[in-house]
Each structure stands twice: as C-alpha cells, then as structure tokens.
C-alpha positions in Angstrom: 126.9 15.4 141.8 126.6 13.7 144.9 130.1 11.4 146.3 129.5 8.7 148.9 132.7 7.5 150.7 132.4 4.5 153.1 135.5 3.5 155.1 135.5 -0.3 156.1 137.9 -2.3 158.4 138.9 -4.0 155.2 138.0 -1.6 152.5 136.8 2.1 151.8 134.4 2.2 148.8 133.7 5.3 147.1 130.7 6.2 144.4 129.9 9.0 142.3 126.2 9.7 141.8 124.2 12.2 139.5 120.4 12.4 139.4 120.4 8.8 141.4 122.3 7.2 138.5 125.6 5.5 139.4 128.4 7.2 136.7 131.5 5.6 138.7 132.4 3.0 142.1 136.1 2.3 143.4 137.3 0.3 145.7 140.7 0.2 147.7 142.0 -2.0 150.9 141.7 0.1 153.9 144.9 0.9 155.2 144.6 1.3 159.9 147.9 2.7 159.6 147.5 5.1 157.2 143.9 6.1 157.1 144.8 9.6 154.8 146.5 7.4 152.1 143.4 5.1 151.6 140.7 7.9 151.7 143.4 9.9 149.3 143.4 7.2 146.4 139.8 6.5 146.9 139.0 10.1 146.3 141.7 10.4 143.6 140.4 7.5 141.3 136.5 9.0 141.6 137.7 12.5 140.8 139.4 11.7 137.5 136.3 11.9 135.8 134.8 15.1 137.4 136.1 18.6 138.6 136.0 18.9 142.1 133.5 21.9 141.7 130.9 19.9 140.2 130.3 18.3 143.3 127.6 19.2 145.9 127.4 16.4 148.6 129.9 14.7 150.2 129.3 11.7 152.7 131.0 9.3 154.7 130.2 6.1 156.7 132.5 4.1 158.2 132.8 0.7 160.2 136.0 1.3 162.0 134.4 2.5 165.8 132.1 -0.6 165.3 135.0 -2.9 163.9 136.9 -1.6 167.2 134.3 -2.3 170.0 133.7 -5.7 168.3 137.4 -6.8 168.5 138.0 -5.1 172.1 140.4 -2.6 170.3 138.6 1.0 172.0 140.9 3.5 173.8 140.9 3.0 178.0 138.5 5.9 179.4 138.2 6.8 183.4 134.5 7.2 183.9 133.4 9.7 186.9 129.7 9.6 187.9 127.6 11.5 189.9 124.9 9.1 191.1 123.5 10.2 194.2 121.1 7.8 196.7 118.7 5.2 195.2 120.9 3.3 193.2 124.3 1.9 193.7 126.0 2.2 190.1 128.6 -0.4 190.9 125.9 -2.3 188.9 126.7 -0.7 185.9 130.2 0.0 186.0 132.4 0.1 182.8 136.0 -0.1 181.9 138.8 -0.2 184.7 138.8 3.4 186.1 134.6 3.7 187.1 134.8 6.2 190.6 131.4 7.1 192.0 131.7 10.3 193.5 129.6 12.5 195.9 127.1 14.9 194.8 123.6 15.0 193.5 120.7 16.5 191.7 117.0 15.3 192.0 114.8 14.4 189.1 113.5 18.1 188.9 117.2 19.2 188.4 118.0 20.7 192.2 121.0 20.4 193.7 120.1 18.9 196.5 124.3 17.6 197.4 127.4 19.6 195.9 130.2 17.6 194.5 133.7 17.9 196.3 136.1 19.1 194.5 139.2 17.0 196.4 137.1 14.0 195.6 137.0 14.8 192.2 140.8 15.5 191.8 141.6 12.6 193.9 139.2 10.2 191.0 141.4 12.4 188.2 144.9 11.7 190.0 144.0 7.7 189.8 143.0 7.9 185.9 146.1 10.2 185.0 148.5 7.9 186.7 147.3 4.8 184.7 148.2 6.8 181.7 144.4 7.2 180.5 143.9 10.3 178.6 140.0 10.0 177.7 137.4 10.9 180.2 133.3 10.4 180.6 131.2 12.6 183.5 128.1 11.3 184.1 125.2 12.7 186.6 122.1 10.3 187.4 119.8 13.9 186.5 122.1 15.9 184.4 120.0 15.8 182.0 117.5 18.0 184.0 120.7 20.5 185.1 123.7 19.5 184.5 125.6 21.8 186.6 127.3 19.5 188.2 128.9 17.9 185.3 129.8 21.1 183.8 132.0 21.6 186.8 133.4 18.4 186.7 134.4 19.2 182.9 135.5 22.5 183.8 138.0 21.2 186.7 139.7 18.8 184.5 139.6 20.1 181.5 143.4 20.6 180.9 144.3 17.3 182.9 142.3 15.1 179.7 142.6 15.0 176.1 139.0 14.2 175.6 136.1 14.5 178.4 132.4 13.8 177.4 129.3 14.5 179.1 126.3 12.7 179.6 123.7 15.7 179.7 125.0 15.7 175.8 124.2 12.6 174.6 121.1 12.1 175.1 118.3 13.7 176.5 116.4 10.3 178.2 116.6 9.6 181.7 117.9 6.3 181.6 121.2 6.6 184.0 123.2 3.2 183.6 122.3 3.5 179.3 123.9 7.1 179.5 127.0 5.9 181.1 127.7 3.5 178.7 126.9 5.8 175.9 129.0 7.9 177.6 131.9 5.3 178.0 132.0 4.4 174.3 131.7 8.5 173.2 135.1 8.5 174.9 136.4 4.7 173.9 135.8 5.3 170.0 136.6 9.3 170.0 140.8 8.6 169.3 139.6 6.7 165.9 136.8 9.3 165.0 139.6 11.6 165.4 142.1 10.3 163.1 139.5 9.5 160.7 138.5 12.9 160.8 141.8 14.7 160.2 142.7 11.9 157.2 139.3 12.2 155.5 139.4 16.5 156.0 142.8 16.7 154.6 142.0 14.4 151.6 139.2 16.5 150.7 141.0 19.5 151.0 144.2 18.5 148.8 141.4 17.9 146.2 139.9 20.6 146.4 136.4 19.4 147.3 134.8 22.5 149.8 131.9 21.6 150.9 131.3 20.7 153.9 131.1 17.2 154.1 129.0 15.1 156.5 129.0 11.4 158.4 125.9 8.8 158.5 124.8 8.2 162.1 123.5 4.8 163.3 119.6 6.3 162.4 120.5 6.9 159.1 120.3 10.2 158.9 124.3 12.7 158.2 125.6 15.1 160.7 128.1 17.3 159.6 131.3 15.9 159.9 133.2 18.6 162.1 130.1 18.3 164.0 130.5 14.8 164.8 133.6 15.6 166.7 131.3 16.5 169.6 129.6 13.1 169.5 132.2 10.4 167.8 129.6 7.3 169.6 127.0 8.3 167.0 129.0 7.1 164.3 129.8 3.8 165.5 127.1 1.9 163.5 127.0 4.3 160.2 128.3 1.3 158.2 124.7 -0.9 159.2 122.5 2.9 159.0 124.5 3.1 155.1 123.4 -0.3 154.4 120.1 0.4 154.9 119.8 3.3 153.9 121.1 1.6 150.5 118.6 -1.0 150.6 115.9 1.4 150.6 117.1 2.6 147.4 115.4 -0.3 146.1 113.8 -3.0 148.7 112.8 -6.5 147.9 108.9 -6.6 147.6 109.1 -9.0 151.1 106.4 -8.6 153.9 110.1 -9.2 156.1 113.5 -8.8 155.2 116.6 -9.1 156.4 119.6 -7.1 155.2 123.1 -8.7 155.4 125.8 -6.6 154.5 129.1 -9.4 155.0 132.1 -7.6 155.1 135.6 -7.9 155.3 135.9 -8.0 159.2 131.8 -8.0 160.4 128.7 -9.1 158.9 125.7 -6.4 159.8 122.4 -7.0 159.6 119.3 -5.3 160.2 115.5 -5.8 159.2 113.1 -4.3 156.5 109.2 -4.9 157.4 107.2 -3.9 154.5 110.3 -2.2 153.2 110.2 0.0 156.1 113.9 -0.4 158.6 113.0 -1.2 162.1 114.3 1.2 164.9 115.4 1.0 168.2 113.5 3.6 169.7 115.5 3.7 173.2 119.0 3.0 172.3 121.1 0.6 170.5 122.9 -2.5 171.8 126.6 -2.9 170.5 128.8 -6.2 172.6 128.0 -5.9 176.2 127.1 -2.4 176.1 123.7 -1.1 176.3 123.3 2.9 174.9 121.3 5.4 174.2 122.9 5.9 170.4 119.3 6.4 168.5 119.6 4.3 165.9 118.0 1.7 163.1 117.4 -1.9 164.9 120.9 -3.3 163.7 123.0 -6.2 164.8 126.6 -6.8 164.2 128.8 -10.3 164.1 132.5 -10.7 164.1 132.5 -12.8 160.9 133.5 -11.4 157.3 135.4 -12.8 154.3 138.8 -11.4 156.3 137.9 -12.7 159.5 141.0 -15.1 161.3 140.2 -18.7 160.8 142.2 -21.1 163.5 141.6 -24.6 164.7 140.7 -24.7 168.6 140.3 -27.6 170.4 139.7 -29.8 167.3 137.2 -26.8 165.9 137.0 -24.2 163.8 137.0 -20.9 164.4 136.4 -18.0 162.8 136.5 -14.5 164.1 136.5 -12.2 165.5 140.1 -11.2 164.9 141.1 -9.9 161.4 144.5 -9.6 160.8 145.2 -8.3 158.0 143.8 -9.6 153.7 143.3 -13.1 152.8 146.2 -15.0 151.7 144.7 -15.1 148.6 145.3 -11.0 148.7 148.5 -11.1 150.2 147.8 -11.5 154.0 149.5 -14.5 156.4 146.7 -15.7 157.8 144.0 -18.2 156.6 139.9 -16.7 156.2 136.6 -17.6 154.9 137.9 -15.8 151.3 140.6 -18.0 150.8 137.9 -20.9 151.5 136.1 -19.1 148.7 139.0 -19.0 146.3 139.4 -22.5 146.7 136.5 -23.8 146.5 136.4 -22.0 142.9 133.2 -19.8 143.9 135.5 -16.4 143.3 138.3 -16.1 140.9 140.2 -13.2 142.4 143.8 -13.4 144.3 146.0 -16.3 144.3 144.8 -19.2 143.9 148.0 -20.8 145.6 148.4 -19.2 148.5 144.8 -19.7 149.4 145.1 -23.2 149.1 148.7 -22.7 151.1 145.7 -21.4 153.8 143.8 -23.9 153.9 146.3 -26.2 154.1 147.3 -24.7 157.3 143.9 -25.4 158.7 143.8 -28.9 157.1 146.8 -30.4 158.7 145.1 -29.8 162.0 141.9 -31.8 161.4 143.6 -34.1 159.4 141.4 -33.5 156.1 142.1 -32.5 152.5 142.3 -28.3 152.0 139.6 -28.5 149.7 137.2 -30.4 152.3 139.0 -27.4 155.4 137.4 -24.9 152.5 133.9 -26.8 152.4 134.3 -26.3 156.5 135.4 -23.1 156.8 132.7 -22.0 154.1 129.7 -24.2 155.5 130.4 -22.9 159.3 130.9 -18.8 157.8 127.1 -19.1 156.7 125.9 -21.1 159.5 127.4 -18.8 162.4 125.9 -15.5 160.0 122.4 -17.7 160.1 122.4 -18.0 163.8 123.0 -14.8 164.4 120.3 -13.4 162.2 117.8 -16.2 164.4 119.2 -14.8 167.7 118.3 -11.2 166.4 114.7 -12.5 165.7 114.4 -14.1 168.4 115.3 -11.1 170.0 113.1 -8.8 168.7 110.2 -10.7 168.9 110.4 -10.9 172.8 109.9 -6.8 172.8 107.4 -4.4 170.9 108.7 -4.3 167.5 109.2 -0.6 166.6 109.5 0.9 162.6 110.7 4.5 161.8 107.0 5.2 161.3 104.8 3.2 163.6 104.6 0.6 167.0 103.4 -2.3 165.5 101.4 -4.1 168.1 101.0 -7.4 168.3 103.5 -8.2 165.2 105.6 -11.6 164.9 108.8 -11.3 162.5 109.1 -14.0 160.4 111.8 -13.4 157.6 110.7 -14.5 154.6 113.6 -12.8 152.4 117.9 -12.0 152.6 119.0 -9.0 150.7 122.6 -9.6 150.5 125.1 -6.2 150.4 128.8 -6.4 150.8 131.6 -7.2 148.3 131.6 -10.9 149.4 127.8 -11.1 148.7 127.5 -13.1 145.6 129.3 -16.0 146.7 127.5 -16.1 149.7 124.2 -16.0 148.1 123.8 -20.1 146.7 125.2 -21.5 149.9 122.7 -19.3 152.4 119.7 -19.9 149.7 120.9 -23.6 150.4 121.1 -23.5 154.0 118.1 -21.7 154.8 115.3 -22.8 152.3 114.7 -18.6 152.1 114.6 -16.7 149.1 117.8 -14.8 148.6 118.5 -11.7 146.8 121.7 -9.9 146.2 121.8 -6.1 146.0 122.5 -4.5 142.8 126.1 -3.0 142.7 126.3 -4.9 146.2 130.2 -4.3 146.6 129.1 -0.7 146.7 125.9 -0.3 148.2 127.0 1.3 151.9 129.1 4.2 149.5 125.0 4.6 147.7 123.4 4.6 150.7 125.5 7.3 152.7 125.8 9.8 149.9 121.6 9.7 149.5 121.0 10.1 153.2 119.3 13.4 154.6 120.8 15.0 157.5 118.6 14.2 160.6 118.5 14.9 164.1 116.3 14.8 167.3 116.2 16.9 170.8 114.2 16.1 174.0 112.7 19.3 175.7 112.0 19.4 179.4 109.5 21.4 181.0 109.1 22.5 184.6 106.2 25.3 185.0 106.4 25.4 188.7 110.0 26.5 188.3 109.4 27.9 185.2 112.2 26.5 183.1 112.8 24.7 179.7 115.2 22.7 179.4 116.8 20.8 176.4 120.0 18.8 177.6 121.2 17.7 173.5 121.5 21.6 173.2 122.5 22.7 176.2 119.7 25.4 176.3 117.8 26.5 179.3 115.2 29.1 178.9 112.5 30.5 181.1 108.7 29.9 180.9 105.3 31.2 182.1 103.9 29.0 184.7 100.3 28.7 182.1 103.1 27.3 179.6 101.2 24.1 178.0 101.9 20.8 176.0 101.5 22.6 173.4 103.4 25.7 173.4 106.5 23.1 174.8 105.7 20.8 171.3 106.2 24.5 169.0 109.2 25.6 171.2 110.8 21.9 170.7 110.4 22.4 167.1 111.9 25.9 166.8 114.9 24.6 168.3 114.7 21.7 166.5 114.6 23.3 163.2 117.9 25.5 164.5 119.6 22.6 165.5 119.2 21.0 162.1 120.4 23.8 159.8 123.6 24.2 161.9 124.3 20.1 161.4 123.4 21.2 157.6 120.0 19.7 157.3 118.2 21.4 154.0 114.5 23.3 154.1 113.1 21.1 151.4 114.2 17.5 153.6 113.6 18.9 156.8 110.3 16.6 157.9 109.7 16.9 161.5 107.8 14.8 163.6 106.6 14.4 167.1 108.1 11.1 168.3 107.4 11.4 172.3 104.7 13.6 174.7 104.5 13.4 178.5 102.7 15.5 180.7 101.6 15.1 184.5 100.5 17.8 187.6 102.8 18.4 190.4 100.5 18.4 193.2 101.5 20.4 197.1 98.7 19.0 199.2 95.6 19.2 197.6 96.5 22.2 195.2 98.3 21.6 191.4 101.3 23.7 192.1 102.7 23.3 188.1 103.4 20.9 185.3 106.2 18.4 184.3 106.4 18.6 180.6 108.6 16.2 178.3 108.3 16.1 174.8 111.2 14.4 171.6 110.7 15.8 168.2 112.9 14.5 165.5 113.9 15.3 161.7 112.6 12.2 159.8 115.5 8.9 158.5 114.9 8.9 155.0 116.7 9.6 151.3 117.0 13.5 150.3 114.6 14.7 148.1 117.1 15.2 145.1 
C-alpha cells in the first residue's frame, strides 16, 4: 500500500492507495503553528483502516516554501559570492546582506585569485550582527572546483545555522541563476526544517519505517532526509504533485492546462499531448530566476482563502491569507465565503460568510450578494490572466516537454483540468468566462496526495570533463576523479551514468523505475597554437519524471 501526504498552506490531504485504486482520502486544515499536529491527525485518520506494516511507500509534497516566497514570508539569508572579473554581480544581488568578495577561479576551475580570509570574516561579522542566521556561498566557476567555496563554508561553519553552496545545486554554469537558487536554498531551509522534524516524528509515533520521500519541482521523490541538503527543490512539489496527478489520467486535449486552486495559491502548469512541459534551465518563482529543474509551472497568489479587501474603490484579492474563510471560522472575508453565498457550496456558515461580504459591501456601497458576484467574477478573471500571461510566456521561447524540443510549436489551450478542493465550484464560472472546455479531476480535492504517492524517485548530475588536466568533475556530487587524456564523449556519457545510477539508489530510486536518459552533450578542442592540447567535455544524464511502475 502506497500513502501520499500533501501539506498545503491551507490544508494537508492524505490518500491511501493499493494497486492504483483509491481505498481512503482525508483532509484536515493545516495548522503553521503546529505543523506535527496536522500531519499527526492526517496520518492518524488514514491509518485506522490499515496496519502500519502494510505500507510500502510514503510520500509527501507540500506548498508551504512556495506559499512563503509568494507572500514575502522566507527567512533573511547573507549571501557571500565569489565573482571574480568580467561581471559586476551587483546586477544580481539578492536580499539585504549580498557582499562580493575577492577571489576567483576560471572557467577550467584554476585558481587563478585566493579569497582573503579577513574579507570573508569581515562579510560574516556584518551578517551575524543583523541577527541573520542562514547563509549562501556562491563562486562564478565553483561548479568546475569549488575550492574556494569549500573554504568559505569551512571558515564559517560554526558562526551560521544553515550555509549552502552553489557548486551543490546545480551543475550549469549560469552564475546570477545559481545565486538565486542559492538565496532561496537558504530562505526556505527554516520551513523545510520544521516540516521535516513534524512529518518524521508523526511517522515514527505511528509506527510507519520506511523511509519516506518528498516530490521535487520535476516530479520525480527524493528521500526525505535527503532533501535536508537541498530544501529549494521542494519549493514547487505541490504544482510537480498536481501533475504528476493529472497524468494519472489526462484529458484527451492536443493542450491542456492544469489548475490546481488552492486555499492560499492557484498553480498551474501545461499538458501538450498529455505530456507536462519542462523548464529545461531552471524554474522562475516571484522575481527570482533558479536553476530548480523542474516541470514548466506557474504560481498566483489567489485561492479560496486568499484575503479579500477594498483598495482604492477596488477589489482585491490576495496574496495575503490569513487564516479560513469566515464561513470556516476565520476573521477575514475570501473568495470561499463569496462561494458560500452565492449558494455554489454548502459547507461552513452560511452567516458568517454573508457577515464577510458584508464587510466588503459597505465599502462599494452594493448588496453582499452582488460583493459575492464581484469577489467570485474577479477570482476567475485574475486566475484567467494569469494562465494568458504564462502562454504568452511560453510561446516567446522554445517550448520544451519531458521528452522532446518541439520546434516551431504555438500553445493554444484548448482544455482546463481543474484539481484542488475549490475546483468544482470554479468549473461553470471559468467554462463561462472562457468559452474553453472545462474538466474537473476525479477525486480533485485529493489529487496532489495521488499524484505524490505514484511519483518515482528521480534525479540528474552534470559531469565535467577536462582531458588536458585530466580530471572529471561532477559538482551535484561533489566527486572529482582523474582521467586519461584519450578519455572521449563517450567513456564521459558511461561514467555519468555510473554515477548516476549510485546517486539514485542512495536518494532510494528502485532498479525496475530507474530509466536513464541522456538529456545534454558538449564537446569542443582546446587548442595551444596550432596543436589540440585536450578536450572540454560536458555531458547531463537524468533518471526519467514519470509514475512508478507498480
């Protein structure tokens, strides 16, 4: 039996699956506070109908890193980086604590400058004092050697609670991405942490072994202690779970577009012949452009809980959520006490959603039931335009699936999948306002909970060859090994794969869903004069997004 747990801003929704059929679903309001006690009586209600020994798999996704960068709610992090000349990284500086430093390694990985070590304490004297306890080291060519940052680390290492490393994250070249990948690892890691230690001891006071693992944003699970090395990758694995749910069973649509509406964001992403579409450099979460591998997702601060206010004679809705709807006990007015009133939903209090919208009614001097119509009408027509930008979007660049470039292609959605406990309400109003043909997911409520727990464990690594030098190098790993200077394409493509394949089964990946393919292959000579002196060899090999065998 396979459990998939998905913690929400606004809910976490647990299922209970056995040879792909759904035996049980519960939901129960997220708790910030008090993360253990909401994971606790999620796990306790699924587990009164099975022993804990019957179960194999155990999965989690979760919105809350996502839900947190949205509203601006991420932990302050002092960001150190090691640019060297060429580029002045003011341009992409992040947070309130970003301190170039000296120091620098060229794009073969030489040191070519050593950093100063009073510069660097001075930078980590300036961060401490402003009471900042999480910490991102970033060198322009660490991912070539990152010696540098490894020294960094190793200097400060006592003075921060968290530092992380750029060389780690990713093994592409692209500096100012890396940073901010870099950035938000640090940002989101205080969450991932407490989610962590709630969901572990909940799964250990019932009794549930296993080891259990997390979605990433491609889809694909990492094992969850695993994760604690890269919180960032989990900061869309509510979008990869409703995808990954989707696929389950996808609308028969030349181009669809998934909308899971939450409690606190709507997510949405894009099926093309039922296939996802990936962002094969990095994803794009607020301002922040990363190198987070990841399905081509988008995210908007609207959901059923989101805070409606009047602003200047307007409504508006989001980002903030503070708390339920009225209708579920909450202070504030939202889009689901619109729904309640409007008689679309008959769950909550009836009464104190209309007490809601009377709040917003006094301001533009309207009946509540017409500030419902409002709040309702403007919900879907802020979710529609953001679906538009995201088209829009994607059909200024290549458009990229988890299988193929398809060259030349136009998206033209012909076809919503909704997903998300709101979703049927939604459905006649953005049929209405659309003209498109609108479907809503079967056990929609739960759909992110189905998707996690059928997710195989994936992964990818980036190896770097140098024969003149005769190194290997594959930064995600931290592995340097030597090579012959005859080393080819080739032997680097087999060597990636070994690793590849040892990387896997520590995250937990299984022989029979362990497909492997060559995503990336770059070769050029190094030429001294008039003579080829070596070879500068890059190749990325990943375990395939998809939905375990079993």
């Amino acid at each position: 039996m396979l459990i998939g747990l998905d913690v929400g801003g606004t809910h976490v929704d647990v299922v209970l699956i056995e040879k792909c059929n759904l035996l049980d679903k519960v939901k129960v309001p997220t708790q910030p506070d008090n993360l253990l006690e909401s994971v606790l009586s999620g796990l306790s209600l699924i587990l009164e109908r099975v022993s804990p020994e019957k179960v194999k798999r155990v999965v989690l996704s979760t919105t809350l890193g996502t839900n947190a960068i949205i509203q601006g709610k991420i932990s302050p992090v002092g960001v150190i980086v090691v640019s060297g000349p060429g580029i002045d990284p003011e341009e992409f500086s992040v947070g309130d604590f970003f301190i170039p430093v000296s120091g620098y390694v060229d794009h073969r990985g030489r040191e070519v400058r050593p950093i100063n070590r009073t510069e660097i304490l001075d930078a980590a004297d300036r961060i401490e004092k402003a009471g900042i306890r999480q910490l991102a080291v970033v060198g322009k060519f660490s991912v070539r050697n990152p010696t540098q940052e490894l020294a960094i680390r190793d200097l400060l290492k006592d003075r921060f609670e968290y530092i992380s490393l750029g060389h780690l994250i990713s093994g592409n070249l692209n500096f100012p991405r890396r940073v901010a990948t870099a950035y938000l690892n640090s940002a989101v890691q205080p969450i991932h942490m407490d989610f962590f230690n709630s969901v572990s001891e909940s799964l250990a006071r019932h009794g549930l072994t296993r080891t259990p693992f997390i979605l990433k944003a491609d889809g694909g699970t990492l094992a969850l202690d695993a994760s604690l090395e890269q919180p960032v990758q989990s900061i869309l694995s509510g979008p990869a779970a409703s995808i990954t749910g989707a696929l389950l069973d996808p609308p028969e649509s030349h181009a669809t577009a998934v909308l899971d509406i939450g409690g606190t964001t709507t997510d949405m992403a894009i099926l093309v012949n039922q296939v996802p579409l990936f962002e094969p450099l990095g994803i794009k979460i607020e301002q922040y452009q990363t190198l987070v591998r990841s399905f081509r997702t988008a995210s908007v601060g609207i959901g059923g809980d989101s805070l409606v206010k009047v602003e200047n004679g307007d409504i508006k809705i989001g980002p903030e959520r503070e708390g339920p709807a009225m209708a579920h006990g909450g202070t504030n007015p939202t889009p689901t006490d619109a729904i309640v009133v409007l008689g679309l939903s008959n769950q909550g209090n009836r009464n104190a959603a209309f007490q809601g919208m009377e709040k917003i009614a006094e301001h533009l001097n309207i009946s509540p039931v017409q500030a419902a119509g409002k709040i309702f009408e403007k919900t879907c027509s802020c979710i529609l335009q953001a679906l538009d930008s995201m088209v829009d979007e994607i059909n200024t660049k290549p458009v990229y699936t988890i299988k193929e470039l398809l060259t030349g292609y136009t998206l033209e959605v012909k076809t919503l999948l909704l997903i998300g406990g709101p979703a049927p309400y939604f459905a006649p109003k953005l049929r209405e306002m659309s003209g498109l043909e609108v479907v809503v997911a079967e056990n929609s409520e739960v759909t992110n909970a189905i998707g996690a727990a059928c997710a195989r464990t994936t992964c990818a690594i980036t190896a770097f060859a140098d024969t003149e030098r005769g190194i290997l190098v594959v930064p995600e790993m931290d592995y340097e090994g030597k090579i012959p200077q005859t080393f080819t394409k080739q032997e680097v493509i087999g060597k990636a794969y070994e690793l590849l394949r040892k990387k896997a089964l520590e995250l937990g990946c299984h022989e029979e869903d362990m497909e492997m393919e060559l995503v990336e292959q770059l070769e050029f000579n190094m030429v001294r004069g008039f003579y080829t002196t070596g070879r500068n060899i890059r190749v990325k090999v990943q375990i395939k997004p998809g939905i375990i065998r079993e």
